[in-house]
N, C-alpha and C positions, 0 to 999 in steps of 0.2 A: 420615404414620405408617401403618405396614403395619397391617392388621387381623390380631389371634390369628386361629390355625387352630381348626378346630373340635374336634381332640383335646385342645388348651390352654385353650381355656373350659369343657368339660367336666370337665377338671381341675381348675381354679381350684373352678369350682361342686362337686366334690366336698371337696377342700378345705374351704370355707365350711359344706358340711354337717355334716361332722367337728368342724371348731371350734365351730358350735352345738352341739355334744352335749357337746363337750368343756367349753365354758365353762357350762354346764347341771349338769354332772357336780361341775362345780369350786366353783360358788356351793352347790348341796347337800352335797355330798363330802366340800370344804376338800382337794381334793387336792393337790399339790404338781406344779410347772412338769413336774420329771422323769415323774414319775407318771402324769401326764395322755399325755405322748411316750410311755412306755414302753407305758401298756395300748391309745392309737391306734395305735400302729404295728403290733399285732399283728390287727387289724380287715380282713377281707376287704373294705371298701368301699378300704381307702385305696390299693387295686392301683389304684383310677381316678379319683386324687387325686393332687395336685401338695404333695407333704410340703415339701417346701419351705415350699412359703408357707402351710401349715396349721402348722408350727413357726414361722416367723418370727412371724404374727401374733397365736400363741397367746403369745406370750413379750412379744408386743407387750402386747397387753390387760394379763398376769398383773403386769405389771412398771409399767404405767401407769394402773391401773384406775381408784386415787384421781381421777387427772386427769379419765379418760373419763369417772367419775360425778359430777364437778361440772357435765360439758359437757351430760351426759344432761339432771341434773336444771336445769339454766339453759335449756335448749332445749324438754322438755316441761311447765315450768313446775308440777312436783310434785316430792316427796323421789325418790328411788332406790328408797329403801325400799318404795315403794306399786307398784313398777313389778316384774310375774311372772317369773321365773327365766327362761324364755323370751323374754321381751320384753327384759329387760335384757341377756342373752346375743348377740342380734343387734344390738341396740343398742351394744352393746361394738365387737363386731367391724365394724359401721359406723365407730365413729367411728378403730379401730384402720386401718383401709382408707382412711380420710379423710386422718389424718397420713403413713402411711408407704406407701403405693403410691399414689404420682403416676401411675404406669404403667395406674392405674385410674381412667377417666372417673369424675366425681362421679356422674352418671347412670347408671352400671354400678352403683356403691357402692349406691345408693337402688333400681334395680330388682331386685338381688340380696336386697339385706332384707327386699324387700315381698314375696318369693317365698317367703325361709325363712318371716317369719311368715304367711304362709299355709298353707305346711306343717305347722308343726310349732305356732302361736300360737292363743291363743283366737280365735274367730271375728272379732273386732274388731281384733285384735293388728296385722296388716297396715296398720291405717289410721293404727294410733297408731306404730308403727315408720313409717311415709312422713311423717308430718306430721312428727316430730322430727327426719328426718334433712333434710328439703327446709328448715326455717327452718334450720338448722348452715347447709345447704351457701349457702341466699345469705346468712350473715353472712360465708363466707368469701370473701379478695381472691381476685380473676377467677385469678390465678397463685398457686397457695396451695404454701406451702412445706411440702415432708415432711422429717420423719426416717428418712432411707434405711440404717436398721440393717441387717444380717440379709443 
């Protein structure tokens, strides 16, 4: 498998920045799938962002969340509810990256979470985002099937 170029993971990483704000915006907001597209795409960051995949996966989360917050809370072994808007946000978008981009190493998925919450998470957020996303990734089979929407 060819390796991305480094204008395509810089994409991707911008992407994933956007969708934490976005899914951030959406859990305080209550915005709506349109809503959330129409005010990203007018955002100077997303010129160096792969809209693509910051739409497909935001449509992914908004449309699946129920799912992804039972996996959250069976994985960090507390409600959803106790888990910070931030923390749940990347959380999402992990396990949204889990199911439907195969095209992304499990180990890309988990060192991209640990980076957003360190940006953007409480000081601790990083450690509690890596430990739920690394017990998911080894309960999943070695070939884990996606839902290749989008």
């Amino acid at each position: 498998m060819l390796a991305p170029d480094n204008s395509s993971v810089r994409a991707r990483q911008g992407a994933r920045d956007m969708l934490v704000k976005a899914l951030y915006q959406w859990q305080l907001g209550g915005h709506d799938l349109s809503q959330l597209e129409e005010q990203f795409m007018v955002t100077p960051e997303n010129t160096r962002a792969d809209l693509s995949y910051f739409k497909n996966l935001l449509s992914t989360v908004i449309s699946d969340v129920d799912k992804f917050d039972k996996l959250i809370a069976m994985h960090a072994g507390r409600e959803v509810a106790t888990v910070d808007a931030i923390g749940r946000a990347i959380l999402l978008l992990g396990f949204a990256e889990f199911e439907s981009r195969c095209d992304v190493p499990v180990k890309v998925v988990i060192n991209e979470a640990v980076e957003l919450a360190k940006r953007y998470g409480s000081p601790d957020c990083y450690r509690f985002v890596n430990a739920v996303l690394d017990k998911a990734a080894k309960a999943m089979p070695p070939q884990r099937q996606c839902d290749t929407r989008g």
